[in-house]
C-alpha positions in Angstrom: 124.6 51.2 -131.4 124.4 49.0 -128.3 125.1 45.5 -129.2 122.3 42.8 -128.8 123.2 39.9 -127.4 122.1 36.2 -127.4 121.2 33.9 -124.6 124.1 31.9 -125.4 126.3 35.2 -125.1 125.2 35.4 -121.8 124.9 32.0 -120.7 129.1 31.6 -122.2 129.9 35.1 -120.1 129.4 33.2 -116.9 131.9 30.6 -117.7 134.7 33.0 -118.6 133.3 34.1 -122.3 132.9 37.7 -123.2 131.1 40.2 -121.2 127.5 40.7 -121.6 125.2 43.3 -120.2 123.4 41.1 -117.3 123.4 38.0 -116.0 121.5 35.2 -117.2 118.0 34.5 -116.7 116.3 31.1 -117.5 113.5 28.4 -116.2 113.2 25.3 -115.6 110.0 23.8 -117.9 108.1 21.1 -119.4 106.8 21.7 -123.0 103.2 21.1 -121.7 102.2 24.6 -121.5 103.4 24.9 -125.2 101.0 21.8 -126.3 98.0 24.2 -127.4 100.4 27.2 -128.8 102.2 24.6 -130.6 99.3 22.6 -131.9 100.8 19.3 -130.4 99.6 16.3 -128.1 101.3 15.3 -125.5 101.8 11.8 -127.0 103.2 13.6 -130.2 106.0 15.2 -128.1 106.7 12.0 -126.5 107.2 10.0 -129.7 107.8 12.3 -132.5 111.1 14.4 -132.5 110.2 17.4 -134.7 106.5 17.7 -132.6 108.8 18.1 -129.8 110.8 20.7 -131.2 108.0 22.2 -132.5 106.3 23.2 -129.3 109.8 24.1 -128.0 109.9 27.0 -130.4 106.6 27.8 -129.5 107.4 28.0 -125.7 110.3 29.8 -126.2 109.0 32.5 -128.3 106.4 33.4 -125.1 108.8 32.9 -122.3 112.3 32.9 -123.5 115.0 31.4 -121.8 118.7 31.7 -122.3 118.6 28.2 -121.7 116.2 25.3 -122.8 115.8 21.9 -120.7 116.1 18.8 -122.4 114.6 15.5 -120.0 116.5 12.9 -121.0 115.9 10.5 -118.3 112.0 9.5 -118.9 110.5 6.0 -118.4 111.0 4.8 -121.9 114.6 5.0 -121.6 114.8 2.9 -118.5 112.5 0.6 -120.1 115.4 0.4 -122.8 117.8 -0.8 -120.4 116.2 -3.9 -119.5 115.2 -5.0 -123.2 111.9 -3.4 -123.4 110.2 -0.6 -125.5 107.5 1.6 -123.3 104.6 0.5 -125.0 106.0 -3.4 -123.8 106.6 -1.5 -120.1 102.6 -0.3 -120.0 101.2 -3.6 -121.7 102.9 -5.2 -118.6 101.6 -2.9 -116.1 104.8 -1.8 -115.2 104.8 1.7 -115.7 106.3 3.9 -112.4 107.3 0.5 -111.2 111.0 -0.7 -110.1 112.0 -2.7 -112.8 114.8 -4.2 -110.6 111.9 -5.3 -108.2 113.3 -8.8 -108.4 117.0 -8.1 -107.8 117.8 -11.6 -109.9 116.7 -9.5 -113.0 120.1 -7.8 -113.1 122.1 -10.5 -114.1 120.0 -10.7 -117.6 121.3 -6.9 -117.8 124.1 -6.0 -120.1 125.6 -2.3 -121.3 125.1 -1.8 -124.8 125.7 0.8 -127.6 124.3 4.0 -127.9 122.2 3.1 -131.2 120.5 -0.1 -129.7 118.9 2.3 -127.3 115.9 2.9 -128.9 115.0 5.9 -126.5 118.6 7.6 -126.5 118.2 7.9 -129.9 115.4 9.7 -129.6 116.7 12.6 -127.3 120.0 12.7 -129.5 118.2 13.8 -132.5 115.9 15.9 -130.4 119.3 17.5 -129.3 120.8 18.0 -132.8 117.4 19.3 -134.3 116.9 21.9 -131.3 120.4 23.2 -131.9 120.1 23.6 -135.7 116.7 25.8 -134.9 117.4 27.4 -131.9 120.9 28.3 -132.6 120.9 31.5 -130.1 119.5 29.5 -126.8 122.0 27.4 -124.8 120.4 23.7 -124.8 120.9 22.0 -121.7 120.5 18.4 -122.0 119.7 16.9 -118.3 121.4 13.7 -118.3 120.9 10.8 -115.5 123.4 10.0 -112.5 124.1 6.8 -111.3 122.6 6.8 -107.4 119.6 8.1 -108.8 119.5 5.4 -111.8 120.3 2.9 -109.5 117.3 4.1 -107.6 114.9 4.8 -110.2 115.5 1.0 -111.4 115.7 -0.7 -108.5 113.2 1.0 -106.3 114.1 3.7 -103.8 113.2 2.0 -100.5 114.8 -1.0 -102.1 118.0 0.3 -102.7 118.5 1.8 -99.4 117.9 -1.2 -98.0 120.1 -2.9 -100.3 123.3 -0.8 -99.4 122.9 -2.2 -95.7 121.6 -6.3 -96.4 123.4 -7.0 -99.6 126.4 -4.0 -100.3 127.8 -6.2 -103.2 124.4 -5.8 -105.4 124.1 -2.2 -104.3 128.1 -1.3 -105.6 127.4 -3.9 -108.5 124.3 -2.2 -109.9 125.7 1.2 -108.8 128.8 0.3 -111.2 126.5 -0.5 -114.0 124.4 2.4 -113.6 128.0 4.6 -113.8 128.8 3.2 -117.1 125.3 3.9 -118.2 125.4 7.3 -117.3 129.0 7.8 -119.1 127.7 6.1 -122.5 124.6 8.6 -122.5 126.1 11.8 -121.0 129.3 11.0 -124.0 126.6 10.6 -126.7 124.5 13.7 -125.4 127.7 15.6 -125.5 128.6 14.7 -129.3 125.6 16.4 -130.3 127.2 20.0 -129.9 125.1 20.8 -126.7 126.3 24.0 -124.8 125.6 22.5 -121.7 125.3 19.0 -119.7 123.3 18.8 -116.3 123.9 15.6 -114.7 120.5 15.5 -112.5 121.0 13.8 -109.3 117.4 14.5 -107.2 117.7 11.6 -104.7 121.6 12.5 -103.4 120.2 15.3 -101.5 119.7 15.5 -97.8 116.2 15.4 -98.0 116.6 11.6 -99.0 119.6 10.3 -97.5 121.7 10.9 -95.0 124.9 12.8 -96.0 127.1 10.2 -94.6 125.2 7.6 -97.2 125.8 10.4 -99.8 129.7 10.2 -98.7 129.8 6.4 -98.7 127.4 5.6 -101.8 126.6 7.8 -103.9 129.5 10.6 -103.9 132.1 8.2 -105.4 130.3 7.4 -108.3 128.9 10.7 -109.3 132.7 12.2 -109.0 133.6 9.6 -111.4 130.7 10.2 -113.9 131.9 14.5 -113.4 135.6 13.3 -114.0 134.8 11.0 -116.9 132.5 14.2 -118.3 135.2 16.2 -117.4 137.9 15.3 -119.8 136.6 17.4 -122.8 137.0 20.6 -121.9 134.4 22.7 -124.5 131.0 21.8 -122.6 130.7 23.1 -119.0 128.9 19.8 -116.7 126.9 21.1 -114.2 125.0 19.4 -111.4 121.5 19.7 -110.3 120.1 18.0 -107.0 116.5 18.3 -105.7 116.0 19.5 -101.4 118.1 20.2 -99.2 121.6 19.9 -100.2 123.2 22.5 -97.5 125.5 19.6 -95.4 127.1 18.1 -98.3 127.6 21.9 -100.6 131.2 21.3 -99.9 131.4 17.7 -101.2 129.4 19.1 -104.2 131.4 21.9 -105.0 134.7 19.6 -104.9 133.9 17.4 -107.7 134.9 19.3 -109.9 132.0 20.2 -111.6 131.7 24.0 -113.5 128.4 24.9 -111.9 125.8 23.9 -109.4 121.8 24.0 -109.5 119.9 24.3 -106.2 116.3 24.1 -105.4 114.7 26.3 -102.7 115.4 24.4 -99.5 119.1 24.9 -99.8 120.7 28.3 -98.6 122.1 30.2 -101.9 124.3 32.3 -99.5 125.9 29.4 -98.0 126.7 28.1 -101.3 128.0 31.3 -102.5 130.1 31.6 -99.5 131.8 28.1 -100.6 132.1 28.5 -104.0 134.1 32.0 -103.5 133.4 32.0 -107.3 135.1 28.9 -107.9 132.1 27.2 -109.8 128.8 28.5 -111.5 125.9 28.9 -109.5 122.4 28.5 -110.5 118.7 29.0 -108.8 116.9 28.8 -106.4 113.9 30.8 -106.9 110.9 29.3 -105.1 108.8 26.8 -107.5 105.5 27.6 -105.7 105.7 31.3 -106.3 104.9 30.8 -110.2 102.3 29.5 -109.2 100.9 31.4 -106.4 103.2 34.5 -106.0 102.1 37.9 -107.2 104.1 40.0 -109.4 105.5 42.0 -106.9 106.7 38.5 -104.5 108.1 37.5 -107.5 110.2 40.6 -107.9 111.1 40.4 -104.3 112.2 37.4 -105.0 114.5 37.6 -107.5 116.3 40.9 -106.2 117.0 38.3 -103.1 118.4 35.8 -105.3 120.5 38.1 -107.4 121.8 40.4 -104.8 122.9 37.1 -102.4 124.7 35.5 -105.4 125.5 37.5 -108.4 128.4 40.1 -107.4 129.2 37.7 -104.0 130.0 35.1 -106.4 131.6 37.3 -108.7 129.0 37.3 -111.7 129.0 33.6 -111.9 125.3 33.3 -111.4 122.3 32.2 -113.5 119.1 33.3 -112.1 116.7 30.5 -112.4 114.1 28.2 -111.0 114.9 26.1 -108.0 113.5 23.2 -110.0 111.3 22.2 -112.8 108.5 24.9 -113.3 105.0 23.3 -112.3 102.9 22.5 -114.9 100.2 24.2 -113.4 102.2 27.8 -113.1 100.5 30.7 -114.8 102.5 31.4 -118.5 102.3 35.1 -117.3 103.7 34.6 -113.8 106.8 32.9 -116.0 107.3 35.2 -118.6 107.6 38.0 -115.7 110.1 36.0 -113.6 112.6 36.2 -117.1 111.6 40.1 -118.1 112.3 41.3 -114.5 115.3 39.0 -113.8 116.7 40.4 -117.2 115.7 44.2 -115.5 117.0 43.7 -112.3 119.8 41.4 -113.3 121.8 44.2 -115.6 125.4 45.5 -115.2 125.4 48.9 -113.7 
């Protein structure tokens, strides 16, 4: 009888696990296509743990993944970081706002423990309750890096400025922001999680300048991968938004298990780098969910799988570029996953 295997059998193959039949097949998405199926609100998901994993059942039982997405970087959380809860952020108006605006806010900024962090605590026990009930699907928690926190808190425009008229607040809240990231990627990781994405969207080339990503933000991340690094039974893997082709080598050298790319980024050039030295993972096309037909979407992927899964010697996970739109048809998504798991078998 052929043996039936998980999507954590396959998504543990890739990093040197046992064999499987095909390669494996996930997407990148938000519950909110699971809020009606589920019989959730939005706010419910947001605030109440088991709603959460409630319509994360209900997603995964129409488009199963081999992997499951956890956002852990949200609004609230940042919020958190400088002493407030989200409903204090949006009484203030400050929502989608730089909460660094006034750069003298920092000094009233200190790191604290995983359990005053209101917000992390909220993600950790949506991580230990989505392992208990999904105990077949790798959960990939998608943890926050410090350029992009720095950024997130400070205001982009700000903090590019910053690195050129005041360097010693940049590298200060940089080195804050590392520490950050190390005390919630640690506590993400004592969950049992089978995998940890550090997300790092504004690195890429499409925002700064690969020589800034060489002098800023590079250090810091390879710091966060190193720190990560040192337990050896959860594979780190790093995802960055755009174009990421002139820094791929700088990527692939922090050490990090695997790499996710979105669609402006060659997956051939990346697999010629790699030589199957690291994971790789994407980049199917975002828009195509939405606006592909079935058979673009099967061109698609046979592009995808033939550039990077034998090339990089089965170390490839067939997946979304980057975070499904909202919008995307349910069917368009579910056929993505049935025809990658076709196309994407052993001969």
């Amino acid at each position: 009888m052929e043996r039936q295997y998980s999507g954590k059998d396959h998504m543990a193959a890739v990093f040197g696990g046992e064999a499987t039949d095909r390669i494996p097949v996930r997407a990148m998405q938000t519950l909110k296509p699971a809020l009606e199926l589920a019989g959730v609100t939005g706010k419910e998901v947001r605030t109440e743990p088991d709603k959460y994993i409630k319509a994360m059942v209900a997603l995964q039982e129409v488009v199963p993944s081999d992997a499951i997405v956890i956002l852990v970087g949200d609004d609230a959380l940042f919020a958190n970081i400088v002493g407030l809860s989200f409903e204090e952020l949006k009484a203030l108006g400050m929502r989608g706002k730089p909460l660094l605006g006034d750069k003298s806010t920092f000094a009233k900024i200190e790191l604290r423990e995983p359990k005053q962090y209101e917000r992390l605590l909220y993600h950790l026990e949506i991580c230990e309750k989505a392992i208990s009930v999904l105990p077949d699907v790798i959960i990939d928690a998608f943890t926050i890096s410090p350029w992009t926190a720095a950024m997130m808190l400070r205001g982009m425009e700000n903090f590019i400025f910053d690195t050129k008229d005041d360097p010693q607040f940049a590298h200060d809240l940089l080195r804050f922001t590392t520490e950050f990231a190390k005390m919630v990627g640690d506590a993400l990781l004592e969950t049992g999680i089978g995998l940890l994405t550090v997300a790092d969207p504004n690195a890429g080339s499409s925002v700064i300048s690969p020589k800034m990503f060489r002098e800023w933000a590079k250090p810091y991340l390879e710091e966060t991968v190193t720190h990560f690094k040192r337990q050896r039974e959860t594979p780190i893997f790093l995802h960055i938004c755009g174009y990421t082709d002139p820094i791929m080598e700088d990527l692939v050298s922090l050490g990090i298990d695997g790499m996710s790319i979105d669609d402006p980024s060659s997956l051939k050039r990346l697999v010629e780098i790699s030589q199957g030295r690291i994971v790789i993972e994407g980049n199917f096309p975002t828009e195509l969910y939405v606006i592909g037909t079935k058979d673009q979407i099967d061109e698609k992927v046979k592009e995808c799988i033939d550039t990077a899964a034998e090339p990089n010697g089965y170390k490839y996970i067939l997946c979304s570029g980057c975070q499904v739109p909202d919008n995307a048809p349910i069917e368009n998504v579910k056929h993505f996953l049935e025809f990658g798991r076709q196309y994407g078998r052993y001969s």
